[in-house]
mmCIF file as gemmi writes it, N, C-alpha and C atoms, coordinates in Angstrom:
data_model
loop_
_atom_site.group_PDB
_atom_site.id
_atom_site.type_symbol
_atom_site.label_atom_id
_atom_site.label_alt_id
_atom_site.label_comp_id
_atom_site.label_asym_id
_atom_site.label_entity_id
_atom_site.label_seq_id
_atom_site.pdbx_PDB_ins_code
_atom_site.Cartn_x
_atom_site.Cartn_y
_atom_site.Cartn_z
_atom_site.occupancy
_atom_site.B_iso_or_equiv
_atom_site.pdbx_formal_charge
_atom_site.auth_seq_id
_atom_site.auth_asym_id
_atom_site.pdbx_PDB_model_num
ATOM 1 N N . UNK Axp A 1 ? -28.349 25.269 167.329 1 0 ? 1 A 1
ATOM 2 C CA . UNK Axp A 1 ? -28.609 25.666 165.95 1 0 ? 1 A 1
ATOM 3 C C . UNK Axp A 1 ? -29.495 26.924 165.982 1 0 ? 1 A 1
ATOM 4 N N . UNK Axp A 2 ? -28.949 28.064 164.822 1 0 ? 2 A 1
ATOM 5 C CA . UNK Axp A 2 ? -29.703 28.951 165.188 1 0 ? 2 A 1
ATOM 6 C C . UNK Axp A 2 ? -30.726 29.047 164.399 1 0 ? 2 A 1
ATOM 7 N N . UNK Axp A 3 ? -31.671 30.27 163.926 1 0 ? 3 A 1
ATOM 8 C CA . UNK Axp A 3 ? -32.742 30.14 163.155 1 0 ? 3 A 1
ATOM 9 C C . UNK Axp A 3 ? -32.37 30.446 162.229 1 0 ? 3 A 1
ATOM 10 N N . UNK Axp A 4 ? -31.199 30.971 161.941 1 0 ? 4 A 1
ATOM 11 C CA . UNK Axp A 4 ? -30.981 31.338 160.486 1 0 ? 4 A 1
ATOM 12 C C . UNK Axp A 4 ? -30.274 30.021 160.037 1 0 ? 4 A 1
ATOM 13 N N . UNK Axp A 5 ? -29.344 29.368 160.822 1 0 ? 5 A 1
ATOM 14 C CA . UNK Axp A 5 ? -29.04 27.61 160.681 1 0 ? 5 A 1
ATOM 15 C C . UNK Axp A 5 ? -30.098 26.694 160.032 1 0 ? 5 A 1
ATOM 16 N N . UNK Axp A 6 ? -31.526 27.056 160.924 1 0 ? 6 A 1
ATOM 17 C CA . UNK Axp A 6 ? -32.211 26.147 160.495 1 0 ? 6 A 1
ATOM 18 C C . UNK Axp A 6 ? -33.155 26.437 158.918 1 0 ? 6 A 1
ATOM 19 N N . UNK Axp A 7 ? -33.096 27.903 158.916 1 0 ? 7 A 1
ATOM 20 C CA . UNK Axp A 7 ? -33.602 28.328 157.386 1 0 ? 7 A 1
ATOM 21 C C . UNK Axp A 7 ? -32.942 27.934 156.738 1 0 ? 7 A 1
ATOM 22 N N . UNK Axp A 8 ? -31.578 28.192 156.636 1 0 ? 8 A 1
ATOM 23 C CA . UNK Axp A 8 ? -30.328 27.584 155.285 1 0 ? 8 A 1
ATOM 24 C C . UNK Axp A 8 ? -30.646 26.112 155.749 1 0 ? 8 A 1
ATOM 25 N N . UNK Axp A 9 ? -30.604 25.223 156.33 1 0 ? 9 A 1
ATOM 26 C CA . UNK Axp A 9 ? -30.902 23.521 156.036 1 0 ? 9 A 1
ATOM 27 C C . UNK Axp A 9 ? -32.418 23.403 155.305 1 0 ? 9 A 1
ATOM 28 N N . UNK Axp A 10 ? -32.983 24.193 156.071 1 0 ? 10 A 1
ATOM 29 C CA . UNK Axp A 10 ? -34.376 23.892 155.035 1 0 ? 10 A 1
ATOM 30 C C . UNK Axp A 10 ? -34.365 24.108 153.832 1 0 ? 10 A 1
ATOM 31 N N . UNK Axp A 11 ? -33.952 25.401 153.496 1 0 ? 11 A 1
ATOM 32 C CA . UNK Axp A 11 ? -33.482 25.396 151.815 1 0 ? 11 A 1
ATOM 33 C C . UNK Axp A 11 ? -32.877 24.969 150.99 1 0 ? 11 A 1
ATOM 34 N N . UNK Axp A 12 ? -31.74 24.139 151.92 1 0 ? 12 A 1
ATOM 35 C CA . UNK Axp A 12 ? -30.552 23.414 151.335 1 0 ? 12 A 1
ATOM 36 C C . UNK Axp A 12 ? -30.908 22.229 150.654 1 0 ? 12 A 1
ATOM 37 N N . UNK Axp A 13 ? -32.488 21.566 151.702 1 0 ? 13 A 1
ATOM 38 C CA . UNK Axp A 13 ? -32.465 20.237 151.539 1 0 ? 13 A 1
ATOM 39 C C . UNK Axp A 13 ? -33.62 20.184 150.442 1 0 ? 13 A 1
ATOM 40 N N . UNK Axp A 14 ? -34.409 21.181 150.394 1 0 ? 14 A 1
ATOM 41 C CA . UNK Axp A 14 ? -35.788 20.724 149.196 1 0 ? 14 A 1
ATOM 42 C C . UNK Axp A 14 ? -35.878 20.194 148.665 1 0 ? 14 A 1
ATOM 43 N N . UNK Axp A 15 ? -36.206 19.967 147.859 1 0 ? 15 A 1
ATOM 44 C CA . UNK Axp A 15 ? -36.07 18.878 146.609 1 0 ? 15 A 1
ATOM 45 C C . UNK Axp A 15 ? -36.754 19.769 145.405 1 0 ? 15 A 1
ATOM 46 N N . UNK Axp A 16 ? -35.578 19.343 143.906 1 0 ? 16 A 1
ATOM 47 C CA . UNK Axp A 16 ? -35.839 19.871 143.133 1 0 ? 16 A 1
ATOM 48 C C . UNK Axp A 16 ? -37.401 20.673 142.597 1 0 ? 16 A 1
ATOM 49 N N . UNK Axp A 17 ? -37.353 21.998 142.296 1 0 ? 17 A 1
ATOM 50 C CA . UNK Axp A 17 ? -38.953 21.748 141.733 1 0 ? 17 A 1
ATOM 51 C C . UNK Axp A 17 ? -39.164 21.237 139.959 1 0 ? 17 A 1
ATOM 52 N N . UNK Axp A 18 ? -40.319 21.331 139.502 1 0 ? 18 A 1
ATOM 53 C CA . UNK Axp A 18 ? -40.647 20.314 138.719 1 0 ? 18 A 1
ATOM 54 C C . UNK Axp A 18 ? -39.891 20.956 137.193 1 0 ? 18 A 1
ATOM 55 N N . UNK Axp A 19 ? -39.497 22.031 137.101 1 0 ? 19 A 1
ATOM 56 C CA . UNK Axp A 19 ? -39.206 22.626 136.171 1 0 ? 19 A 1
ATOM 57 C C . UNK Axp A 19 ? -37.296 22.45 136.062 1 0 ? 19 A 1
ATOM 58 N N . UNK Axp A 20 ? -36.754 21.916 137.243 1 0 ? 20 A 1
ATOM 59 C CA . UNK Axp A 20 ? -35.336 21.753 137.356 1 0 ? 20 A 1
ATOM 60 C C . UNK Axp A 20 ? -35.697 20.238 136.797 1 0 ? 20 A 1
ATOM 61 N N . UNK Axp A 21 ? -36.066 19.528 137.093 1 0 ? 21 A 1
ATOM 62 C CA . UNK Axp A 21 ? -36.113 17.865 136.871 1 0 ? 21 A 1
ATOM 63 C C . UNK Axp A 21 ? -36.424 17.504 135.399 1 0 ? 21 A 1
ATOM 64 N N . UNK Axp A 22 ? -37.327 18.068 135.104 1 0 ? 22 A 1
ATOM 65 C CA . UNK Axp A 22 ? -37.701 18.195 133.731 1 0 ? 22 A 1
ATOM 66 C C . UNK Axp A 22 ? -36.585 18.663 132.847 1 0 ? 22 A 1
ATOM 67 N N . UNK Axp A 23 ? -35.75 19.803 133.122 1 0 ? 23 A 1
ATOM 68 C CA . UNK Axp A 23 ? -34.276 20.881 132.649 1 0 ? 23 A 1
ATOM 69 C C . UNK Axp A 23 ? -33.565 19.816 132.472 1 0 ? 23 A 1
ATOM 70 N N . UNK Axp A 24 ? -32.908 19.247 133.797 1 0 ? 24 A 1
ATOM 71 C CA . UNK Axp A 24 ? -31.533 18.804 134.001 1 0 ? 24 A 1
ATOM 72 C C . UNK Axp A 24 ? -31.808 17.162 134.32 1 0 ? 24 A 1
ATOM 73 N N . UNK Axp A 25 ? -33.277 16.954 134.748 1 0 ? 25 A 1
ATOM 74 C CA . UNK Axp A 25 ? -32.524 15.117 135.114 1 0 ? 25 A 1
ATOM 75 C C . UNK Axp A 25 ? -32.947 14.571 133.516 1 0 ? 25 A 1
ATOM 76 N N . UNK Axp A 26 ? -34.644 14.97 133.232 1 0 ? 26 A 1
ATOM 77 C CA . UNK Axp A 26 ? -34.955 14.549 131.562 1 0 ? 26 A 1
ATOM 78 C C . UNK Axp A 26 ? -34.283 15.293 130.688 1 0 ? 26 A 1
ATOM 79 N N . UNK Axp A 27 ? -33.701 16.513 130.481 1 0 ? 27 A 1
ATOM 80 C CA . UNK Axp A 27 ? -33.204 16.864 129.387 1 0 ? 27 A 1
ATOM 81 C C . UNK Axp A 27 ? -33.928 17.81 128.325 1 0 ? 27 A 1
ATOM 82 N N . UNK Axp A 28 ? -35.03 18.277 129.027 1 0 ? 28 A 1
ATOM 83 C CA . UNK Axp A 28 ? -36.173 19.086 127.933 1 0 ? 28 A 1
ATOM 84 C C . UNK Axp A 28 ? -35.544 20.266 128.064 1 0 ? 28 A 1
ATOM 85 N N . UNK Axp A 29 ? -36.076 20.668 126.578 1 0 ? 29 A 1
ATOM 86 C CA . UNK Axp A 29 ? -35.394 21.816 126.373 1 0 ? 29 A 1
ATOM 87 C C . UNK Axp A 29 ? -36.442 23.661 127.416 1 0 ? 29 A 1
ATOM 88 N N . UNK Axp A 30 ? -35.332 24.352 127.278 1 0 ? 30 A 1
ATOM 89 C CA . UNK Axp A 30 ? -36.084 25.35 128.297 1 0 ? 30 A 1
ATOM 90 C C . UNK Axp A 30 ? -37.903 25.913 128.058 1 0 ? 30 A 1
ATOM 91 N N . UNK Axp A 31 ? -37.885 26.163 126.951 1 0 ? 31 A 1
ATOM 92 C CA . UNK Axp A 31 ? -39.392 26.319 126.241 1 0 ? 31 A 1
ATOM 93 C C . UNK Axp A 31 ? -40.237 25.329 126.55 1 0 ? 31 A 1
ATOM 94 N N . UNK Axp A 32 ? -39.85 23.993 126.338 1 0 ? 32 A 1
ATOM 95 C CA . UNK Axp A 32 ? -40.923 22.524 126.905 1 0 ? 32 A 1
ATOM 96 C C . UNK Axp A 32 ? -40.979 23.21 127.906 1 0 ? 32 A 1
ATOM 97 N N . UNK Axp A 33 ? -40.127 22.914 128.713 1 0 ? 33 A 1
ATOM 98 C CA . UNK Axp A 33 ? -40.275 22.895 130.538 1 0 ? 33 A 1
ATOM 99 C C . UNK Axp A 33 ? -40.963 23.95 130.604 1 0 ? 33 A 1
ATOM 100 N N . UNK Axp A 34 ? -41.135 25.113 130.174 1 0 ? 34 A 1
ATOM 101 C CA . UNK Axp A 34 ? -42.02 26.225 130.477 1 0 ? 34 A 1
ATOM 102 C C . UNK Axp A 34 ? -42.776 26.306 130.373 1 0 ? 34 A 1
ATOM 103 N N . UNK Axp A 35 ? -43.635 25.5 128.666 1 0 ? 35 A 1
ATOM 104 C CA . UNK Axp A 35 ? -44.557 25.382 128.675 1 0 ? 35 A 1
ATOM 105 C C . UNK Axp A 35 ? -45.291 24.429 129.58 1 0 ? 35 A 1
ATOM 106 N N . UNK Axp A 36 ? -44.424 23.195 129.774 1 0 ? 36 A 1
ATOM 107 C CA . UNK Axp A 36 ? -45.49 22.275 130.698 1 0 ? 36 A 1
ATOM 108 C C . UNK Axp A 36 ? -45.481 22.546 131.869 1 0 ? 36 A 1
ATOM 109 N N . UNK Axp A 37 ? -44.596 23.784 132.987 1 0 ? 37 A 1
ATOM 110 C CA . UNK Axp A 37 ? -45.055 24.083 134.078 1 0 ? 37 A 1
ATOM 111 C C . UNK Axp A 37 ? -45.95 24.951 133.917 1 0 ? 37 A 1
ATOM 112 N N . UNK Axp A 38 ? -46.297 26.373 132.836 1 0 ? 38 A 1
ATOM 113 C CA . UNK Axp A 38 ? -47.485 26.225 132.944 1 0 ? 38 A 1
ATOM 114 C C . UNK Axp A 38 ? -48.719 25.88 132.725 1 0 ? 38 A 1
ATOM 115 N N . UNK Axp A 39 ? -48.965 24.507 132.271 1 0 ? 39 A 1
ATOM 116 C CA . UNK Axp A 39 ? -50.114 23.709 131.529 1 0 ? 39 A 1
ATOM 117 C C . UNK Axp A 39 ? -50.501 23.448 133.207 1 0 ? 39 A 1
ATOM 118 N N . UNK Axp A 40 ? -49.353 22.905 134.064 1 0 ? 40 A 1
ATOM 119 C CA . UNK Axp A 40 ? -49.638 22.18 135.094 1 0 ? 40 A 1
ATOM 120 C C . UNK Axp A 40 ? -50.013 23.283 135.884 1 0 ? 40 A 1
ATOM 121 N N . UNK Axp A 41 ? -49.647 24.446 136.119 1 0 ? 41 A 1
ATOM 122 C CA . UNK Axp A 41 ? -49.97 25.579 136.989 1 0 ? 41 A 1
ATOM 123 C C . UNK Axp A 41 ? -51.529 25.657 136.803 1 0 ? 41 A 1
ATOM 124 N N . UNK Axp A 42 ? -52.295 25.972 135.515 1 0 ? 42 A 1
ATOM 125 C CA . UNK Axp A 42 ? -53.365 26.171 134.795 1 0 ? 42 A 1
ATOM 126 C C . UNK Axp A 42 ? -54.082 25.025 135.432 1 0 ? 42 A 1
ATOM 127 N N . UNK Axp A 43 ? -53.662 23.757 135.296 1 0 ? 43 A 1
ATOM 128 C CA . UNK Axp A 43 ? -54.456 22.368 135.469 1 0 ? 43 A 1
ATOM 129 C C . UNK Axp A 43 ? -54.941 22.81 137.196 1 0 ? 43 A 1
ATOM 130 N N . UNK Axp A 44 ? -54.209 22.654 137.714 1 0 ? 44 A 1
ATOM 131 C CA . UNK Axp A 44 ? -53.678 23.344 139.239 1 0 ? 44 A 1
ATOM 132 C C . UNK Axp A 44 ? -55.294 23.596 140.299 1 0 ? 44 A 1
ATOM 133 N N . UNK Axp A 45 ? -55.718 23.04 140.93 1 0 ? 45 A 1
ATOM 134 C CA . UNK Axp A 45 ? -56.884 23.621 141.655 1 0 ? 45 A 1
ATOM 135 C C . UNK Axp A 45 ? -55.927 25.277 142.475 1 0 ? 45 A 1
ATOM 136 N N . UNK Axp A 46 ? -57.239 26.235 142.41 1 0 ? 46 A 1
ATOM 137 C CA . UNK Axp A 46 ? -56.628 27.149 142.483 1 0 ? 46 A 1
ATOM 138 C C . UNK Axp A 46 ? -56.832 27.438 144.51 1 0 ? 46 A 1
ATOM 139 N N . UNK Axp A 47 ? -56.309 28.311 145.393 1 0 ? 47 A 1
ATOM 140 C CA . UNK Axp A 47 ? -56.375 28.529 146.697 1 0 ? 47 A 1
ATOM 141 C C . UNK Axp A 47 ? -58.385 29.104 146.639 1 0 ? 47 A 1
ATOM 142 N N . UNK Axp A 48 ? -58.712 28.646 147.932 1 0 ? 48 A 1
ATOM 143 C CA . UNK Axp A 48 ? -60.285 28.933 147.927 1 0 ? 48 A 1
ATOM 144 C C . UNK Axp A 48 ? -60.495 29.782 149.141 1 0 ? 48 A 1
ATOM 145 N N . UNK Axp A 49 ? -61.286 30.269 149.448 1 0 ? 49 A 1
ATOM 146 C CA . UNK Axp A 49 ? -61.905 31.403 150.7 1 0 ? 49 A 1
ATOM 147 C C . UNK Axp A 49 ? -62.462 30.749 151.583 1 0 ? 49 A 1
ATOM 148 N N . UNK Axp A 50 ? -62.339 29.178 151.855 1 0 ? 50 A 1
ATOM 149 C CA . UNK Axp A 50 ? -62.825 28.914 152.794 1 0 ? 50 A 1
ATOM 150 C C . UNK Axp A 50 ? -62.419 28.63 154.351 1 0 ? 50 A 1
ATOM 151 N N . UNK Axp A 51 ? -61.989 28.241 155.242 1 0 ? 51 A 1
ATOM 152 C CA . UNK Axp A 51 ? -61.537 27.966 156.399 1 0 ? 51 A 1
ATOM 153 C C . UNK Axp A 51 ? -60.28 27.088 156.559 1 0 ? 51 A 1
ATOM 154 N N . UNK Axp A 52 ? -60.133 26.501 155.151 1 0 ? 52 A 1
ATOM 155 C CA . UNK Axp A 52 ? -59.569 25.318 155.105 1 0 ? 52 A 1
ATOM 156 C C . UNK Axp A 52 ? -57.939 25.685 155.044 1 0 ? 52 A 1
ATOM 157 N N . UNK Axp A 53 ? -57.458 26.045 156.085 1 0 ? 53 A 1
ATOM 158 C CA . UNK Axp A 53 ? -56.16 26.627 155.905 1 0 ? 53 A 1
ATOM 159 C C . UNK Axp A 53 ? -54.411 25.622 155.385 1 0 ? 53 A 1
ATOM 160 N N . UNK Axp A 54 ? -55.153 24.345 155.509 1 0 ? 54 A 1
ATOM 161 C CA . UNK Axp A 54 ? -54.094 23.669 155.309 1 0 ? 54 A 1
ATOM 162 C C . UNK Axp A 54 ? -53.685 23.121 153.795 1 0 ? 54 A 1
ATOM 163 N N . UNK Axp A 55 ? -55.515 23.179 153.365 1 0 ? 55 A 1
ATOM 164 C CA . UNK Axp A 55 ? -55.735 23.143 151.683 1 0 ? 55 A 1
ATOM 165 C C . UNK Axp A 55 ? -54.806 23.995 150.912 1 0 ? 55 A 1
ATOM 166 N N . UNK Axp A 56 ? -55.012 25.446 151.602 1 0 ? 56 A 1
ATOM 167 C CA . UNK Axp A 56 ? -54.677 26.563 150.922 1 0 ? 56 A 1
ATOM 168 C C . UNK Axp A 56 ? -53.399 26.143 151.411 1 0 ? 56 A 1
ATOM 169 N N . UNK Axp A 57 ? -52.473 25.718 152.118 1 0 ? 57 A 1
ATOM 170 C CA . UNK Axp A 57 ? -51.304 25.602 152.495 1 0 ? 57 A 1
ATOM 171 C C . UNK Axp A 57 ? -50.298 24.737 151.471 1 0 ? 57 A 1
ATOM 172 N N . UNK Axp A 58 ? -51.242 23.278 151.168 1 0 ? 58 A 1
ATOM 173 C CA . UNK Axp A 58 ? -50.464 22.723 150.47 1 0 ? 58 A 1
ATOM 174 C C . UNK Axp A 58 ? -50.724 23.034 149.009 1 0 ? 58 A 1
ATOM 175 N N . UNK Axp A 59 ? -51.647 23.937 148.458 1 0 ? 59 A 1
ATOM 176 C CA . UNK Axp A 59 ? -51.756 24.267 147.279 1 0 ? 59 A 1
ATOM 177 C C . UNK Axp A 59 ? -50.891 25.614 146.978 1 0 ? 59 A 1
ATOM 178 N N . UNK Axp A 60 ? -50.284 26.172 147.493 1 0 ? 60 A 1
ATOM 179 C CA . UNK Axp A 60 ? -49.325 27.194 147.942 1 0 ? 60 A 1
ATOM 180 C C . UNK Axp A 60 ? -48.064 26.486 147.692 1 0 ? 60 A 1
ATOM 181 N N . UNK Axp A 61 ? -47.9 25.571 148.533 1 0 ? 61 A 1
ATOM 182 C CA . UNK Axp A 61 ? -46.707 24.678 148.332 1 0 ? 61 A 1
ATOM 183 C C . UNK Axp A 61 ? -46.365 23.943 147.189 1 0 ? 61 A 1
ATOM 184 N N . UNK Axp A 62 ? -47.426 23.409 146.784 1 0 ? 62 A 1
ATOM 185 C CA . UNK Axp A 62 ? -47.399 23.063 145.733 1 0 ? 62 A 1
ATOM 186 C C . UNK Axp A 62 ? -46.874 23.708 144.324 1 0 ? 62 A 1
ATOM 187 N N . UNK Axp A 63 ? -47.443 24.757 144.253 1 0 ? 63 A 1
ATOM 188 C CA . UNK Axp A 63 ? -47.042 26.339 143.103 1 0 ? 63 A 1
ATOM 189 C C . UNK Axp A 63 ? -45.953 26.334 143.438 1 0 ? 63 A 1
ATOM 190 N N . UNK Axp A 64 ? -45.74 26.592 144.776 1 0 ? 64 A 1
ATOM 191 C CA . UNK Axp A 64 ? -44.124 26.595 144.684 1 0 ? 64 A 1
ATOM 192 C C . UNK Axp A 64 ? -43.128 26.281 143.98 1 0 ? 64 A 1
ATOM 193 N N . UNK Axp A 65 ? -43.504 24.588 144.057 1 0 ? 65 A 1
ATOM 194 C CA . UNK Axp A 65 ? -42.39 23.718 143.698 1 0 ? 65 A 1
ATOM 195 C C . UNK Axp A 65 ? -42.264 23.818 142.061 1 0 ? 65 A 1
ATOM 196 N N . UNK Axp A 66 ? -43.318 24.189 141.605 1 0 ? 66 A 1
ATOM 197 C CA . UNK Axp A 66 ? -43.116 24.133 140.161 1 0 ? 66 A 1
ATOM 198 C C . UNK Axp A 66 ? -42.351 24.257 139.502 1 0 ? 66 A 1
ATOM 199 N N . UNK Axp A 67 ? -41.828 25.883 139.486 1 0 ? 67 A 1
ATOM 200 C CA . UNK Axp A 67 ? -40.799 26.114 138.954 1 0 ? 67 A 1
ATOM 201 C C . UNK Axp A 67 ? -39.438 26.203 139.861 1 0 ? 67 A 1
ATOM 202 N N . UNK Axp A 68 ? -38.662 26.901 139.08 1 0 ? 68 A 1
ATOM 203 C CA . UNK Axp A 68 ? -36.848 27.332 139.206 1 0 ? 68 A 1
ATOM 204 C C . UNK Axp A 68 ? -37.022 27.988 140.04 1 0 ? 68 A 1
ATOM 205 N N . UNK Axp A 69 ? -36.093 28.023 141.754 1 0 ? 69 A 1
ATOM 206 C CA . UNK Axp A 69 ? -35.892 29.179 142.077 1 0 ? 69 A 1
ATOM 207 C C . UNK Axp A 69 ? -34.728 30.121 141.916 1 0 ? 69 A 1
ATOM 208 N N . UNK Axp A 70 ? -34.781 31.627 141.962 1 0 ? 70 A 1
ATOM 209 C CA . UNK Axp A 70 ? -34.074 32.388 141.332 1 0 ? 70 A 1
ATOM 210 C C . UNK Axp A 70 ? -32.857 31.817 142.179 1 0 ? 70 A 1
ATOM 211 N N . UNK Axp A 71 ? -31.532 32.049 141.643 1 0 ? 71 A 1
ATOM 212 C CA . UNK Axp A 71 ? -30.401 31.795 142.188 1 0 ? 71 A 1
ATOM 213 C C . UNK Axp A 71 ? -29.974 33.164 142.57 1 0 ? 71 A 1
């Protein structure tokens, strides 16, 4: 498997972010979902300057998932 093999499975497999689930599995309309990803972005502890690289890692990841990614 090559590395570009293993980038397309990683992307393939993600799991929805929170703004698709909200869209398409509940049914909210596009404006809800926007507004409540960003209430939750806002709520959100934000990345910090300290050493803690894995903090900042999964709070990164986290933002991520929020929204839609572009198609």
């Amino acid at each position: 498997m090559t590395d570009l093999d293993k980038l397309l499975e990683n992307i393939n497999n993600r799991p929805p972010s929170l703004w698709n689930i909200m869209r398409h599995q509940l049914g909210f309309s596009i404006d809800m979902c926007d507004e409540i990803v960003d209430a939750v972005e806002e709520w959100m502890p934000k990345e910090h300057d300290t050493n803690s690289y894995e903090y900042n890692k999964c709070v990164r990841i986290l933002r991520e998932r929020l929204w839609d990614e572009p198609e």
